[in-house]
LUMVO-998026 format. One record per residue (C-alpha): residue in one letter; z, x, y negated. Coordinates in nm, 2 decimals. Layout:
N
residuo pz px py
A Z X Y $
...
END
This chain:
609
residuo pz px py
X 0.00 0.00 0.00 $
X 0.06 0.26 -0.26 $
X -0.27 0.36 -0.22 $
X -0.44 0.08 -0.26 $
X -0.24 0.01 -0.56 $
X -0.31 0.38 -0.71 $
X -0.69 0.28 -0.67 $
X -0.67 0.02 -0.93 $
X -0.82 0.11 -1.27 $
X -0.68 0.20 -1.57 $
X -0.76 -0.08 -1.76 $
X -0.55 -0.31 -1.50 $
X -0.28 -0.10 -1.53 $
X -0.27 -0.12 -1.94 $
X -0.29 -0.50 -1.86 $
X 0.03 -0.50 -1.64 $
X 0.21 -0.26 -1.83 $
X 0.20 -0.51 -2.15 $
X 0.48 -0.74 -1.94 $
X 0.71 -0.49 -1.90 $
X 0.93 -0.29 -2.11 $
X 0.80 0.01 -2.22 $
X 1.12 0.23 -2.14 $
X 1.11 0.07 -1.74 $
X 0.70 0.18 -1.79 $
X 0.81 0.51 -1.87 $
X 1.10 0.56 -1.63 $
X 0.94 0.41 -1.30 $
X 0.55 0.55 -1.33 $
X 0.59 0.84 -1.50 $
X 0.70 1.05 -1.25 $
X 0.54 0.91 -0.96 $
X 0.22 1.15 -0.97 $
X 0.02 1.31 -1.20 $
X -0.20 1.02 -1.28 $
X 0.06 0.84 -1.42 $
X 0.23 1.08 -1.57 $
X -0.10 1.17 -1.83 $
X -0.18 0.76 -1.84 $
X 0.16 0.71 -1.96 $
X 0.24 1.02 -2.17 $
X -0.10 1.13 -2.30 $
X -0.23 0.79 -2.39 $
X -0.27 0.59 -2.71 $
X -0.10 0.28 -2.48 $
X 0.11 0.10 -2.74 $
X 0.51 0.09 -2.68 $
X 0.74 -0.16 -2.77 $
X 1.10 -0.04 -2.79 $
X 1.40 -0.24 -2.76 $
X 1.73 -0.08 -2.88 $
X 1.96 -0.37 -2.77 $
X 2.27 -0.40 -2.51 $
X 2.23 0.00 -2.53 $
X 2.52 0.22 -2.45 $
X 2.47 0.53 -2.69 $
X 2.42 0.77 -2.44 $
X 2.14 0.59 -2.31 $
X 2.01 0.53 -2.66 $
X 1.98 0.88 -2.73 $
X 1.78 0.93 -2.43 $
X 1.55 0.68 -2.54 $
X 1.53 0.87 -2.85 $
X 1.48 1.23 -2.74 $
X 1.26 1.10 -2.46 $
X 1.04 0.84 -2.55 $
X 1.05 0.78 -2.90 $
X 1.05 1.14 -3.05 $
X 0.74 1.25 -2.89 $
X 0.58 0.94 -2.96 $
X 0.67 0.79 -3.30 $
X 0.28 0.76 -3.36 $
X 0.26 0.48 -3.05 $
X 0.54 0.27 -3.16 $
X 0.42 -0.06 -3.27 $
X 0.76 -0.26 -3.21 $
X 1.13 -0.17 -3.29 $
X 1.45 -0.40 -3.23 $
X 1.82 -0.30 -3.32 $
X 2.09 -0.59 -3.16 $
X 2.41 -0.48 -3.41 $
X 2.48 -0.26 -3.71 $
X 2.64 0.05 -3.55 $
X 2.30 0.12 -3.33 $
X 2.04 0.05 -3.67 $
X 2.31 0.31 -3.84 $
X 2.30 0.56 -3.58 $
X 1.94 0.55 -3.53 $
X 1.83 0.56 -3.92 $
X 2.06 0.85 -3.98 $
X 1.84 1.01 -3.70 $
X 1.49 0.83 -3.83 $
X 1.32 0.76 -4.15 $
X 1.05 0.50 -4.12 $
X 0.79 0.68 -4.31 $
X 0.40 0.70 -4.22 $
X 0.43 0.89 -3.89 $
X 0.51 0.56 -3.76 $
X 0.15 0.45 -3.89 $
X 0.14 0.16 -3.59 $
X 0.44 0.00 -3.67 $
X 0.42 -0.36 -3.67 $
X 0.70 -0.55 -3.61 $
X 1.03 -0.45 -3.71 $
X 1.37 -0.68 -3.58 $
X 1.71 -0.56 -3.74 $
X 1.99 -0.83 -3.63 $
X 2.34 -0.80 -3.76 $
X 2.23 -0.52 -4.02 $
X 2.46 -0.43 -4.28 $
X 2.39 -0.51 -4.62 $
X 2.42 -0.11 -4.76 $
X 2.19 -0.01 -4.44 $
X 1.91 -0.23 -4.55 $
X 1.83 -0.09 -4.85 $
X 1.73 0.26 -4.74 $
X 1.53 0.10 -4.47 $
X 1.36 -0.12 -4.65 $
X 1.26 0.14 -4.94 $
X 1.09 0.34 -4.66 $
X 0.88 0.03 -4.52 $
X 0.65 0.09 -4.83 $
X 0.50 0.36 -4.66 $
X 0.40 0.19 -4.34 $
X 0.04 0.10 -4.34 $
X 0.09 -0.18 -4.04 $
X 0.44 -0.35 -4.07 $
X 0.31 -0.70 -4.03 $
X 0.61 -0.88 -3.87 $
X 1.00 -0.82 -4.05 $
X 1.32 -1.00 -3.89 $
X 1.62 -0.97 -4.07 $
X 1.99 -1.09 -3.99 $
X 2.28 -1.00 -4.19 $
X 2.62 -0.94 -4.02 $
X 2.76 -0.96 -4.39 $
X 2.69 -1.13 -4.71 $
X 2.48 -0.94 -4.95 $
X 2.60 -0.85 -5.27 $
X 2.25 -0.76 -5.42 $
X 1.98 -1.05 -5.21 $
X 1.74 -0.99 -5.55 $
X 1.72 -0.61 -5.46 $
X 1.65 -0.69 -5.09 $
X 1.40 -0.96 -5.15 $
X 1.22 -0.73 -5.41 $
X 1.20 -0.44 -5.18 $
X 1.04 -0.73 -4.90 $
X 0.82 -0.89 -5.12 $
X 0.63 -0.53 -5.24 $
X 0.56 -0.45 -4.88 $
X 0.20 -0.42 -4.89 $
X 0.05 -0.59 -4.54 $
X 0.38 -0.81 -4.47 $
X 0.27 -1.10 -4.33 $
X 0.56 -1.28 -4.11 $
X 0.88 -1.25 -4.27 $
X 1.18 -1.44 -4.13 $
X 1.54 -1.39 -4.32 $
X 1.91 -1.48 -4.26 $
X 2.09 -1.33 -4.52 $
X 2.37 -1.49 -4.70 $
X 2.25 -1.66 -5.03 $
X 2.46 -1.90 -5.13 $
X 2.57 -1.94 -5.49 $
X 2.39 -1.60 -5.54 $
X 2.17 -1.57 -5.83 $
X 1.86 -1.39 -5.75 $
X 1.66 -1.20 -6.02 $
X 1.35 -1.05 -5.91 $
X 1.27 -0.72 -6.17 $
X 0.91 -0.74 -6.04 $
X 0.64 -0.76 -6.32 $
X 0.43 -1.11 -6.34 $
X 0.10 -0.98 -6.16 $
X 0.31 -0.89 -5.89 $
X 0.28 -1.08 -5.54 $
X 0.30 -1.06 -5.17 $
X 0.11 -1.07 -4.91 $
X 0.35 -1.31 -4.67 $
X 0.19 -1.61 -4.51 $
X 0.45 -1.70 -4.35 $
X 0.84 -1.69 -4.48 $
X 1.14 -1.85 -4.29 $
X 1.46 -1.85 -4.46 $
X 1.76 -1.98 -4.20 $
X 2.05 -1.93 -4.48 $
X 2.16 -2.20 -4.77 $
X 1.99 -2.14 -5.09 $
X 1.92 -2.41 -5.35 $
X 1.59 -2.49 -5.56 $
X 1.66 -2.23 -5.82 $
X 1.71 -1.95 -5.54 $
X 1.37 -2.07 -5.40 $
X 1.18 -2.09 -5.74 $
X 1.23 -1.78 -5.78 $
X 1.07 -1.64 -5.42 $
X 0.80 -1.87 -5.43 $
X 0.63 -1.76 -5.75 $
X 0.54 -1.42 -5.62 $
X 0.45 -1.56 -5.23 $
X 0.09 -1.77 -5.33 $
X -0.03 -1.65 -5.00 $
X 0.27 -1.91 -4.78 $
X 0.06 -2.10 -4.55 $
X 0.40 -2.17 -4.37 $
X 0.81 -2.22 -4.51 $
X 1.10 -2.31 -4.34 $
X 1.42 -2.31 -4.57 $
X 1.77 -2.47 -4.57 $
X 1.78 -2.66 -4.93 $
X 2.18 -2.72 -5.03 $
X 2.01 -2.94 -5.35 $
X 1.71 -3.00 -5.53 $
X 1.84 -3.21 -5.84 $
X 1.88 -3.06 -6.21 $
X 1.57 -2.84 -6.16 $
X 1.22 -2.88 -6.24 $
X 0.93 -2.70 -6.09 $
X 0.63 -2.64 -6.16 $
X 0.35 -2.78 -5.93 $
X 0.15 -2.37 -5.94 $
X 0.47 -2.22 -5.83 $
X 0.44 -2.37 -5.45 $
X 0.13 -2.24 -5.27 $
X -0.19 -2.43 -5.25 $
X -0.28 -2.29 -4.95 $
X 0.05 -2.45 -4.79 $
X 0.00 -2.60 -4.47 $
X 0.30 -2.59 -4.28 $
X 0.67 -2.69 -4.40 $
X 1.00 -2.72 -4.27 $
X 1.29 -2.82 -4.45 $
X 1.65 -2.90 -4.35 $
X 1.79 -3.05 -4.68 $
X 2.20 -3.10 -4.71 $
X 2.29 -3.37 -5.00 $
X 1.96 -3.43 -5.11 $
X 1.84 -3.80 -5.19 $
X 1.49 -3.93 -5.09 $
X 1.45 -3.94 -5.44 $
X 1.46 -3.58 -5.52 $
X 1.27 -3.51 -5.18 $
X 1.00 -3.73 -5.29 $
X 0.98 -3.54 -5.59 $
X 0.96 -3.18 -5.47 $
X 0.69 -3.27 -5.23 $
X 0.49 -3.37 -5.53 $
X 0.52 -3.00 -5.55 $
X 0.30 -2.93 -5.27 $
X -0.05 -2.93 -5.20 $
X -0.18 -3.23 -5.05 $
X -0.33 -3.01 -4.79 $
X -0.02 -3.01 -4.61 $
X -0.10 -3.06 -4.25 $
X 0.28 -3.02 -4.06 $
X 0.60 -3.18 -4.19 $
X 0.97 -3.09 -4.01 $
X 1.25 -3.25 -4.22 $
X 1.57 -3.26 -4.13 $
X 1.80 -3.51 -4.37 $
X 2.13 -3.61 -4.37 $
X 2.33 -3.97 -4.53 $
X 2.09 -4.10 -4.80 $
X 2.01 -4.41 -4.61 $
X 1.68 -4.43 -4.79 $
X 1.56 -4.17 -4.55 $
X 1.50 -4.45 -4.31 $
X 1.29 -4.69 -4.53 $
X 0.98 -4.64 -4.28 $
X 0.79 -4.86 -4.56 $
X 0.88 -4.55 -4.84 $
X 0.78 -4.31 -4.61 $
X 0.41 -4.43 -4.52 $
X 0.37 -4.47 -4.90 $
X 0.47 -4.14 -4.95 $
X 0.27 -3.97 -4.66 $
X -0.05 -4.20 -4.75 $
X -0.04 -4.09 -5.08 $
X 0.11 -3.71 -5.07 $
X 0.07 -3.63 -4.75 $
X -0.31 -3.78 -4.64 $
X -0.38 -3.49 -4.39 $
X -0.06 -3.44 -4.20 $
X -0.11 -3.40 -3.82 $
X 0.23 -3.40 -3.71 $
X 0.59 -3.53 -3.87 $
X 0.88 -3.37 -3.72 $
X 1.17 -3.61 -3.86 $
X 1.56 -3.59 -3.75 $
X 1.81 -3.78 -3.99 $
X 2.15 -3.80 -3.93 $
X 2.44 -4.07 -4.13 $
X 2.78 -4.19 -4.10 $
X 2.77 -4.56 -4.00 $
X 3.03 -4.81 -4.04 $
X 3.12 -4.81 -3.62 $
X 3.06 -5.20 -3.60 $
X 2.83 -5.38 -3.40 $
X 2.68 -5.57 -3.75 $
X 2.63 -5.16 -3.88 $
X 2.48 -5.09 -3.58 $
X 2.24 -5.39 -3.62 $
X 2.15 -5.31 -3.96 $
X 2.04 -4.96 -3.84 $
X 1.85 -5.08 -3.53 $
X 1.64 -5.34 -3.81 $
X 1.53 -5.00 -4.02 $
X 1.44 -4.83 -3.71 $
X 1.23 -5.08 -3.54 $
X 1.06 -5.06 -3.86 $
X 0.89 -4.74 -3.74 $
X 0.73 -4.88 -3.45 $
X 0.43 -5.07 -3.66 $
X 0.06 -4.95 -3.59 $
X 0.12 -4.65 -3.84 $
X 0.31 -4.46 -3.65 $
X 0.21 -4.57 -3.31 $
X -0.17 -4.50 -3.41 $
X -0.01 -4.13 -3.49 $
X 0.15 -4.14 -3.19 $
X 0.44 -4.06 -3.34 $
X 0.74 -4.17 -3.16 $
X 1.11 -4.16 -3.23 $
X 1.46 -4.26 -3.08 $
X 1.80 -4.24 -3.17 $
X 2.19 -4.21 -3.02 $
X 2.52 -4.30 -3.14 $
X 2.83 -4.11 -3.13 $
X 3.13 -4.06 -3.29 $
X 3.28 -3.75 -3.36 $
X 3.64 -3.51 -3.29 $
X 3.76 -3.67 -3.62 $
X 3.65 -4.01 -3.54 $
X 3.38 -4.12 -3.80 $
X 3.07 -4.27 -3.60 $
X 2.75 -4.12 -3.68 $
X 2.36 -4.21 -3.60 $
X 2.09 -3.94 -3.52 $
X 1.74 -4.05 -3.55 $
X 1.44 -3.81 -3.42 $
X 1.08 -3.75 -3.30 $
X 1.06 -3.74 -2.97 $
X 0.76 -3.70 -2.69 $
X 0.78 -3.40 -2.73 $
X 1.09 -3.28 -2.95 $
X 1.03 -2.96 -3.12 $
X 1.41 -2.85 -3.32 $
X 1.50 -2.57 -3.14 $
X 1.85 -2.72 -3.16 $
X 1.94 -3.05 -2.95 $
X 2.26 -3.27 -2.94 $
X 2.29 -3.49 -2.62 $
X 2.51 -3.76 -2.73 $
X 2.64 -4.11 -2.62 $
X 2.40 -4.29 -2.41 $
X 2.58 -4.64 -2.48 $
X 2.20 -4.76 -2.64 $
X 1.94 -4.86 -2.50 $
X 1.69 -4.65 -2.62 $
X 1.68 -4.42 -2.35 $
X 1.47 -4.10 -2.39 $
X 1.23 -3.98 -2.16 $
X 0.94 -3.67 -2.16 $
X 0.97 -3.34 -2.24 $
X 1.17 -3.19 -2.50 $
X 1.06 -2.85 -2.60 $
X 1.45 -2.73 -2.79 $
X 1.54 -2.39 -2.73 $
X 1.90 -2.44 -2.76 $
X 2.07 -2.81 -2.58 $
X 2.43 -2.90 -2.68 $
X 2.58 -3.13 -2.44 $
X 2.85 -3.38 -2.54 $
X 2.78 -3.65 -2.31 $
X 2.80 -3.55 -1.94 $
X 2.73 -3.96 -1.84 $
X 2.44 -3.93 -2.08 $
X 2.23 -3.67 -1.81 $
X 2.18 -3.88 -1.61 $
X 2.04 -4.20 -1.78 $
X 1.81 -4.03 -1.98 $
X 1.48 -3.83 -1.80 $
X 1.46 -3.55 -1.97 $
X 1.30 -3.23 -1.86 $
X 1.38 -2.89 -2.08 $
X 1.09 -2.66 -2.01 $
X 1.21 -2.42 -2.33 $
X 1.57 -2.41 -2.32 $
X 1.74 -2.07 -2.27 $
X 2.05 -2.12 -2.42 $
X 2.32 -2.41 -2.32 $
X 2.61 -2.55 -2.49 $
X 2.90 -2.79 -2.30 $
X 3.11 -2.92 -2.53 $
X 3.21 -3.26 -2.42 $
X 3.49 -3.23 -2.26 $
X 3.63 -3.33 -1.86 $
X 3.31 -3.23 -1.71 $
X 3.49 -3.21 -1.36 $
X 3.61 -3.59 -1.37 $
X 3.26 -3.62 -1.19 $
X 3.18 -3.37 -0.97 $
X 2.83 -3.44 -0.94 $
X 2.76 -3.33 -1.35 $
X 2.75 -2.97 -1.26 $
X 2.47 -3.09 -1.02 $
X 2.34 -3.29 -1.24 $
X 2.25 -2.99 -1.52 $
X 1.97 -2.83 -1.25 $
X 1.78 -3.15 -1.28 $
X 1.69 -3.15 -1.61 $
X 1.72 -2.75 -1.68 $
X 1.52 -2.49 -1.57 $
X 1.73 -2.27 -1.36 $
X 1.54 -1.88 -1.43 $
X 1.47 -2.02 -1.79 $
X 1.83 -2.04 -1.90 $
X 1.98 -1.70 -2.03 $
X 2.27 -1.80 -2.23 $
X 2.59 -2.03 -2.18 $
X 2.81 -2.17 -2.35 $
X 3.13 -2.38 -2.27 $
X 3.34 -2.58 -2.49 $
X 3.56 -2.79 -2.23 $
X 3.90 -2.64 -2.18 $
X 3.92 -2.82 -1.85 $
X 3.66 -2.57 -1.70 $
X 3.82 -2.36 -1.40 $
X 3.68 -2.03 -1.24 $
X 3.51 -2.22 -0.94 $
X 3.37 -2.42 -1.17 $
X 3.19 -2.11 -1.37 $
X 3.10 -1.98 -1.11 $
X 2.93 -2.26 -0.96 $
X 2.76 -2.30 -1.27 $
X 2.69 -1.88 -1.24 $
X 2.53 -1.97 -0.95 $
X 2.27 -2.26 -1.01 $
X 2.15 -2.04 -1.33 $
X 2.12 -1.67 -1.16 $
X 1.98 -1.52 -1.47 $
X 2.25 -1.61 -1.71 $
X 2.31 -1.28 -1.94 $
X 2.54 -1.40 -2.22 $
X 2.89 -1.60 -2.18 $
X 3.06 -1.76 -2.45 $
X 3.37 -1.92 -2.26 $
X 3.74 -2.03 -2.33 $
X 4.00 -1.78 -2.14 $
X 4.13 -2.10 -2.00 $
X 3.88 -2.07 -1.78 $
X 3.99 -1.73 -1.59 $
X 4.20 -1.92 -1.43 $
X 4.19 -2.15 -1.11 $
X 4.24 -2.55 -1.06 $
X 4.47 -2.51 -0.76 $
X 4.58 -2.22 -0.57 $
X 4.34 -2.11 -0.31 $
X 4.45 -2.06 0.04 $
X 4.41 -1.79 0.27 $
X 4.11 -1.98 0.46 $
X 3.96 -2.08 0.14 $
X 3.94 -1.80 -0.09 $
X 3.66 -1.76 -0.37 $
X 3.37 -1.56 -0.33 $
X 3.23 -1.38 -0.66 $
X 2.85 -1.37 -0.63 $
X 2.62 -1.13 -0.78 $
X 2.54 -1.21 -1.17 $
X 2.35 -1.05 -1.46 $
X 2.60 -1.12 -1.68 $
X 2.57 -0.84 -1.99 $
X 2.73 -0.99 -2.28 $
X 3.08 -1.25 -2.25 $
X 3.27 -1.37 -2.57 $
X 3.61 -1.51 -2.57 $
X 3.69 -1.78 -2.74 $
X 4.09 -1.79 -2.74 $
X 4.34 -1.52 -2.72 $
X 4.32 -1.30 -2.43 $
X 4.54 -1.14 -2.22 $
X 4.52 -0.82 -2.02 $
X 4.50 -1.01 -1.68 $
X 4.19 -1.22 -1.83 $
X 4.02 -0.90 -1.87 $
X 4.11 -0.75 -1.55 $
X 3.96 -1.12 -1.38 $
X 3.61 -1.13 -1.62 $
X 3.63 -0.73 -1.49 $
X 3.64 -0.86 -1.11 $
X 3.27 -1.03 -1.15 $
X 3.10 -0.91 -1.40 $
X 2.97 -0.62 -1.23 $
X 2.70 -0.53 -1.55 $
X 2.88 -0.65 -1.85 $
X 2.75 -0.46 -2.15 $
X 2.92 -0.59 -2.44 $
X 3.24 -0.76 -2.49 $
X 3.41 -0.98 -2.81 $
X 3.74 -1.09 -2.78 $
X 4.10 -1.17 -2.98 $
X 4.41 -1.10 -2.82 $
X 4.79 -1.05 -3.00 $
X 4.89 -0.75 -3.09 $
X 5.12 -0.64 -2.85 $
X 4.81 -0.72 -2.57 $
X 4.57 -0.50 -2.77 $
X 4.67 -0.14 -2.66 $
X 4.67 -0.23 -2.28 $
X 4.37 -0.44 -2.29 $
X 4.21 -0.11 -2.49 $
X 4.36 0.11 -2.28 $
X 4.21 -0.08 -1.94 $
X 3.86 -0.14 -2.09 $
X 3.81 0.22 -2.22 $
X 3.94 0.41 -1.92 $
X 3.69 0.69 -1.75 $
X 3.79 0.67 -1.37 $
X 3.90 0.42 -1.14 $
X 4.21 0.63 -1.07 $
X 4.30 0.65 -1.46 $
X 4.31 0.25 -1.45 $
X 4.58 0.25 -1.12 $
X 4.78 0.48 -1.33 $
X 4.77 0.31 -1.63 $
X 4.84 -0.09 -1.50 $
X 5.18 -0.22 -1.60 $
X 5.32 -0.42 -1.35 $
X 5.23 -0.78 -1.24 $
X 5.40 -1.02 -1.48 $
X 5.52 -1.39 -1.41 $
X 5.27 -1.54 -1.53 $
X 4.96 -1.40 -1.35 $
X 4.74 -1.61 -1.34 $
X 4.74 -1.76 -0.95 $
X 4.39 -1.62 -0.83 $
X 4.37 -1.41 -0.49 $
X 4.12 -1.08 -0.51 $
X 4.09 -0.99 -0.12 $
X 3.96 -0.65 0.02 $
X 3.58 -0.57 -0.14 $
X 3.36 -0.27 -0.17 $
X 3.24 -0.36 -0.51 $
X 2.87 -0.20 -0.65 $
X 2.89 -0.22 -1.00 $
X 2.82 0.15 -1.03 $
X 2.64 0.35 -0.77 $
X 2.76 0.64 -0.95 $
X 3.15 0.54 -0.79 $
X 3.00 0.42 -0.48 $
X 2.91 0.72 -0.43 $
X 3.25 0.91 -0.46 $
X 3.50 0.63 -0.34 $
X 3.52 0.30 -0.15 $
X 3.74 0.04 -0.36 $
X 4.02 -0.12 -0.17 $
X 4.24 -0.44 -0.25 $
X 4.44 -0.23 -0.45 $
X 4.15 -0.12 -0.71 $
X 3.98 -0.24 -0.97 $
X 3.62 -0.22 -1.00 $
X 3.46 0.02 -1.22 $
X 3.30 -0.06 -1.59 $
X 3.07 0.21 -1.66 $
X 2.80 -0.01 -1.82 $
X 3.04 -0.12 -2.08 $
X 2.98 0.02 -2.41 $
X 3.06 -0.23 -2.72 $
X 3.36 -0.41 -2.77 $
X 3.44 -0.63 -3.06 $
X 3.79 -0.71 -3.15 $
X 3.85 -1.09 -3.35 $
X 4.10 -1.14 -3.61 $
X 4.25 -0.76 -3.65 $
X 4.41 -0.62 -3.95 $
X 4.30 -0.28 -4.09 $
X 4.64 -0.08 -4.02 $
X 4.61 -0.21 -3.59 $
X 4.24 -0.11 -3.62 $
X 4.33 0.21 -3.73 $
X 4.63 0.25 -3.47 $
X 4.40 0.16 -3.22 $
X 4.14 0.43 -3.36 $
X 4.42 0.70 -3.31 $
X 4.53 0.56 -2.94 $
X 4.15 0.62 -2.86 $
X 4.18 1.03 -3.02 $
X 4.48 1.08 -2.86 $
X 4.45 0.98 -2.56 $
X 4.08 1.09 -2.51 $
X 4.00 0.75 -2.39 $
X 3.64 0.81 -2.56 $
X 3.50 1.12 -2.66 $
X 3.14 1.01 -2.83 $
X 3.17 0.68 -3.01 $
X 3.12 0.50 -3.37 $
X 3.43 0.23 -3.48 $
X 3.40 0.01 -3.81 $
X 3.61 -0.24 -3.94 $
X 3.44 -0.52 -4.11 $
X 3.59 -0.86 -4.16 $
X 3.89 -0.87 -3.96 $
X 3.71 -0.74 -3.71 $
X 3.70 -0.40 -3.51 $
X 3.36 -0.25 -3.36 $
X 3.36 0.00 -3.08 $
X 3.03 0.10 -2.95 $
X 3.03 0.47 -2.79 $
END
């Protein structure tokens, strides 16, 4: 077989090549034979690197090996938190012997990191695609959007930095402009923040903004883009009034509307909106609509919003084939609510599954990246499939109550499609986790209450649990932790790369202490004793193969703890700067790490080493 496979041309081989990662392309082929070695290293293929869930030994391999010696093939780069993007721009400048860069992700960047970086992106004759998320508010967004808006081939630019209730002054002369087409901003700024973007973007053939309030300002019609074709708006306090009047703004080109509202019942006047679209609006394709309002909770409010819907059933929208439904449900501070929405398919990337107690069931395909389940009962009654979603949230609560509802989630969920999970209900056990672990294999970030990591009744001899294998890489606790909740998520998470919890303060040392140690036998010496309240799991007798590196050197008994080599960030919650620097000096003194980078930023304490 390896023959035949080496016989394959070239050209295949570039075409297979593009679905991998380009660090597994250059670890698995390159030393197979000499073929692959001079396709791979003396090659113009493109590579696309990844610098995310990286411990920083490995992400100075990746450096000296793949991306020093080709910095003129790199035409992606992605950074997952703000102590790698420090590290590695202290090592790089992004100048022009990067001349293929094209797309450029920094997520949880620091405000004072950006600017360097962004000064340099001038230079880069191919920088098509920029993601930025800020860990941080900014101080100085009109010096950020400035240095973004002079890059000279931008043309995707999508931004989550904090705005709100800062003024933004752009020092750029009046000829000035930018080449972005298309501009997503997923952070709160008002109509004056907007303004002043949009006068030096005339190119915007798609926005998507958060709007707090479009009153006391008045726009002129040049400032939006003519060439507009695509918008999406999620508005907070904003009347139908003051939308109506901003998308006189527009150009009637427009082609795709998403609007998300919120209260003004006027917002569901179906009669209003056909005016509007016949009039504003005359070659819009598709109408993405969600509005969401507090009703009154009895049955004659309920009536009054089931006459305004109905109203969106006439030959308008049905010729359109544009179809909506609706749920009730009252919220954790009792105030009942409505949620009306397109549907066949949905398109938000974020979904609510409420009370099914209407009729209106829902059916067809809903396309929603991210589903948040508050209704178990709900799954059931309503045929949905969710060919898109890769991230899950359960926060009703009592999911056990039925049995069947952990079940129930495969039918509707796509069990190698979903990489993210997230629980809510506090009446979640281990078993159940882990049953849920093990209808979605491919799980790789855990967000989960520590009431969890513990079991619903004791398990007996006969009946013990069996951890299966997971990809688990990144977990985040919710509530306080204890050291024995990080000694259980260390029991089966075999891979975990990244860890963010809160603990008290006389937990933190000994859960630091446990995570950080370098040998299996450092951690026996190190345990305090059992304490009453352990919680009342069995571990049994297991060779454990989280690291083939200790595998090879010892066989883990009853007694042991399973190594956690593959760890290499941890975040603490809700610290105080005099703990985080205690905890600094335990690491120094102890020589519990020996290469590592710690900030403190916002009450909280980053490790990454």
């Amino acid at each position: 077989m390896v023959t035949q496979f080496e016989d394959l041309p070239n050209e295949l081989f570039y075409e297979i090549f593009q679905f991998f990662d380009s660090y597994d392309i250059y670890e698995t082929f390159s030393n197979l034979n000499s073929r692959f070695y001079s396709l791979i290293i003396h090659s113009s293929l493109p590579i696309k690197l990844n610098f995310s869930n990286l411990s920083k030994t490995v992400f100075q391999h990746r450096c000296n090996s793949i991306l020093t010696p080709n910095v003129h093939r790199i035409i992606s780069l992605q950074f997952s938190n703000h102590l790698i993007i420090h590290n590695f721009f202290k090592l790089f400048t992004l100048d022009s012997s990067f001349r293929r860069l094209e797309t450029l992700n920094l997520y949880n960047a620091k405000c004072e990191n950006l600017f360097p970086i962004l000064t340099s992106l001038a230079l880069l004759p191919c920088l098509y695609s920029l993601t930025i998320t800020g860990i941080e508010n900014f101080e100085s967004p009109s010096y950020v959007y400035c240095l973004i808006i002079r890059l000279p081939v931008l043309k995707y630019c999508k931004l989550s930095i904090g705005l709100w209730n800062r003024h933004i002054n752009l020092p750029l002369a009046n000829e000035e402009c930018s080449p972005i087409e298309n501009l997503i901003i997923n952070s709160k700024c008002n109509l004056d923040q907007l303004n002043d973007i949009l006068v030096y973007t005339p190119n915007l053939n798609y926005l998507s903004c958060q709007i707090s309030t479009l009153n006391s300002t008045q726009i002129s019609m040049s400032i939006i883009s003519t060439k507009l074709i695509n918008l999406s708006l999620k508005l907070e306090d904003t009347s139908f009034d003051e939308f109506e009047w901003f998308i006189s703004c527009c150009s009637e080109q427009l082609q795709l509307l998403r609007i998300s509202t919120q209260r003004d019942i006027e917002f569901l006047n179906a009669d209003r909106w056909q005016k509007l679209i016949s009039k504003k609006m005359p070659y819009l394709r598709r109408f993405d609509f969600r509005h969401k309002t507090i009703t009154g909770g009895r049955m004659d409010d309920c009536c009054r919003y089931h006459v305004l819907i109905d109203r969106f059933k006439s030959s308008f929208w049905t010729d359109r084939q544009w179809v909506f439904t609706h749920q009730h449900y009252r919220s954790k501070d009792f105030i009942s609510w409505i949620v009306f929405y397109s549907t066949q398919p949905y398109r938000w990337n974020h979904y609510d599954f409420y009370d099914a107690s209407c009729q209106y069931y829902e059916t067809g395909f809903n396309l929603a990246n991210e589903v948040d389940l508050h209704n178990y009962s709900a799954i059931i009654q309503n045929s949905i499939d969710f060919p898109r979603t890769n991230r899950l949230i359960l926060s009703g609560e009592n999911m056990i109550e039925n049995p069947s509802n952990i079940f129930d989630l495969t039918r509707g969920f796509s069990p190698t499609k979903l990489t993210e999970l997230s629980i809510q209900d506090k009446t979640l056990r281990l078993e159940h986790l882990l049953l849920l672990l093990n209808y979605f294999p491919n799980i790789q970030s855990l967000t989960i209450p520590t009431t969890i990591l513990s079991l619903n009744s004791p398990l007996s001899e006969n009946n013990r649990l069996t951890f299966n294998k997971n990809n688990i890489l990144k977990i985040n606790l919710l509530d306080r932790s204890t050291l024995e909740d990080i000694q259980i998520l260390n029991r089966f998470c075999l891979y975990l790369n990244s860890l963010e919890i809160e603990a008290d303060h006389e937990n933190l040392e000994l859960i630091l202490r446990f995570l950080l140690r370098t040998s299996v036998n450092r951690n026996h010496r190190n345990r305090p004793p059992a304490s009453p309240s352990t919680k009342n799991i069995i571990f049994w007798q297991q060779e454990y193969s989280a690291c083939v590196r200790c595998m090879k050197t010892r066989t883990f008994t009853s007694l042991q703890s399973p190594c956690n080599h593959r760890l290499s960030s941890i975040c603490f919650r809700d610290i105080n700067y005099l703990m985080a620097q205690k905890l600094q000096r335990r690491i120094d003194q102890e020589g519990l790490l020996e290469d590592y980078l710690l900030e403190y930023l916002d009450q909280k304490m980053y490790i990454w080493w």
